[in-house]
N, C-alpha and C positions, 0 to 999 in steps of 0.2 A: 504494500500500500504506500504510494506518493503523498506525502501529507505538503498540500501546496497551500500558500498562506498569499492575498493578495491587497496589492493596496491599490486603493482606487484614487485618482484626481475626483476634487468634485465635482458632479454633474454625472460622473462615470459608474453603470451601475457595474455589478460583478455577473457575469453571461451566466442564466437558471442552466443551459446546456450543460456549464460545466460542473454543476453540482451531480449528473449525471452519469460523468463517465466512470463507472466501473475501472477499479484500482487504484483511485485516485480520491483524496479528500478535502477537499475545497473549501476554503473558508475565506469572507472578507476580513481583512487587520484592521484595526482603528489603528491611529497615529503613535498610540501610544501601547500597543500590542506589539511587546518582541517575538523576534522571527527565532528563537534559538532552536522551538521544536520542528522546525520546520526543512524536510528536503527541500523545497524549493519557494520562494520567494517572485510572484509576478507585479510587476508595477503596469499597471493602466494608464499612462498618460491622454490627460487632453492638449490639446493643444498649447495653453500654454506651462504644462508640465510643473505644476506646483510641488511633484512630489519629489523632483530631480533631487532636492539638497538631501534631503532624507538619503535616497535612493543612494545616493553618492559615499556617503556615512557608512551608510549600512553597509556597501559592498567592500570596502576600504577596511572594516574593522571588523568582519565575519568570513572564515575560510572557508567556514564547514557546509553553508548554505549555496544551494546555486542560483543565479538570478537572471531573470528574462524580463523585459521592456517590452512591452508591446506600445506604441509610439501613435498617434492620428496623424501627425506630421513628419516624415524622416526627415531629418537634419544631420549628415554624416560626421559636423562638428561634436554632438552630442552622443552620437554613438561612439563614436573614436574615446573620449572622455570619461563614456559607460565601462568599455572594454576595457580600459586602463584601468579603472576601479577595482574588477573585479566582476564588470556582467559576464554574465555564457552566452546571453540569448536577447539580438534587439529584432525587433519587425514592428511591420505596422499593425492596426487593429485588424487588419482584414486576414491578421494570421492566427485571431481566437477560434477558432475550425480546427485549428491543425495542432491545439496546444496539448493535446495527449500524444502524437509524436515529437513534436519540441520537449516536452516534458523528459519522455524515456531517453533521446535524447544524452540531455542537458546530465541528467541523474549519471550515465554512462563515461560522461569524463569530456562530450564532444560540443561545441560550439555549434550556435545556430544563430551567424552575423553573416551577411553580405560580404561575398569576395573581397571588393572593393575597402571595403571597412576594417577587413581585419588585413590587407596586405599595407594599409597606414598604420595601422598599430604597429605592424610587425618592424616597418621603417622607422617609425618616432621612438619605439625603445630601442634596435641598436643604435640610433646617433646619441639618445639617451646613455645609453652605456657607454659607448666611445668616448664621450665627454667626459665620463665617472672617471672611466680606465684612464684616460689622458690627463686629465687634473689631478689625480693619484699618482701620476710618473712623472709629473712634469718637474720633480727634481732630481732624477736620473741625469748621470752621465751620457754621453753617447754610446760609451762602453757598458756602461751600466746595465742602459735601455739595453742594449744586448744583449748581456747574461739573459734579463729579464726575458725575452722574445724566447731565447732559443729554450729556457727552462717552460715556457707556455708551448712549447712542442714535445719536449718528455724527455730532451737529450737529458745525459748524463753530465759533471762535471769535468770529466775525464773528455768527452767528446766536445763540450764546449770549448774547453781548454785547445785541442787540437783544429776545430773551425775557426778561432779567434786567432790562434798562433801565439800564444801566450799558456802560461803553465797554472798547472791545478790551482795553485795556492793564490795566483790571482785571479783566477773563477770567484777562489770562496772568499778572497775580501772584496771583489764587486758583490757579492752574494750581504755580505754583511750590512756593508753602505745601504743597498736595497734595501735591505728588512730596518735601518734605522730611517729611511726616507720616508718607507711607507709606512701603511698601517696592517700589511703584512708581517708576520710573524714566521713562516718556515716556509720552507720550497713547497708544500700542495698548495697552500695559500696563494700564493706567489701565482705557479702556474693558474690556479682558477681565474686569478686576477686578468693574466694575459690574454683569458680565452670569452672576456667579459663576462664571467659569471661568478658576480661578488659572494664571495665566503660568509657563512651568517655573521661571523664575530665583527666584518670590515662594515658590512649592512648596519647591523644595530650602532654600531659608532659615527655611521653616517646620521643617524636619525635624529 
């Protein structure tokens, strides 16, 4: 059983259809109704989307729950925005018909966003990340930044040592320098950092 919790814009009722579909249990949220028991979270916007800041909250500070938008207006600014947050699932109204396979879906791990929408997510977070990764090295050496690259492909010490033409021992005091520049701390660190995928410890000190 899907236990989906919905919140509606005013003016928006909740569709009697969907208290119907078998495997699923549907209920309107008041404003001040947490979503914690809930697989899935639908927001109903109207038009002018009174519920977005909520919506925005809630998807930002809840992992466990999945979230779908059904929209009156698409605006691919506010999807792109949704998706970052933490939605699964934006369409318009005309996709309440189809929210028992959005639903299974969503529950399954997979996204239910317009091509177009989620291939600008996918661009706005690596230049995001690039940025992260690049203001985190931007006090490397040129040597430095080296070690740092080639330990973001998996070489060894030993084999950087021999690409650089330089010996072990100054691998590992470019290695040192690195770990006091950054906010890395040991070479898996290091390498995650390379491959832009910040380490939780480097994350929560960003926060």
């Amino acid at each position: 059983m899907i236990v989906v919790g919905v919140r509606c814009d005013s003016g928006i009722e909740l569709p009697d259809v969907w208290r119907r579909i078998a495997g699923m249990h549907v209920s309107r949220l008041s404003p001040s109704e947490t979503i914690d028991a809930m697989d899935l979270c639908v927001y109903l916007f109207s038009k002018s989307r009174q519920g977005l800041s909520q919506a925005v909250t809630e998807m930002s500070s809840n992992h466990k729950v999945k979230f779908c938008v059904l929209d009156q207006s698409q605006d691919p600014d506010i999807a792109v925005l949704l998706v970052k947050a933490g939605c699964h699932g934006y369409a318009m109204h005309d996709a309440i018909e189809k929210i028992e396979t959005i639903a299974e879906k969503l529950i399954q791990g997979s996204y239910w966003v317009p091509r177009t929408v989620m291939e600008r997510v996918v661009e706005e977070i690596t230049v995001d990340r690039d940025a992260i990764v690049g203001s985190l090295c931007q006090d490397l050496s040129p040597r430095e930044h080296e070690v740092a690259l080639w330990i973001g492909r998996g070489l060894s010490n030993k084999r950087i040592a021999r690409e650089m033409g330089v010996t072990e021992r100054t691998v590992k005091a470019h290695l040192s320098n690195i770990f006091q520049k950054t906010p890395v701390s040991d070479r898996l660190e290091l390498a995650l950092l390379m491959k832009g995928e910040l380490p939780e410890r480097v994350r929560v000190n960003l926060q």
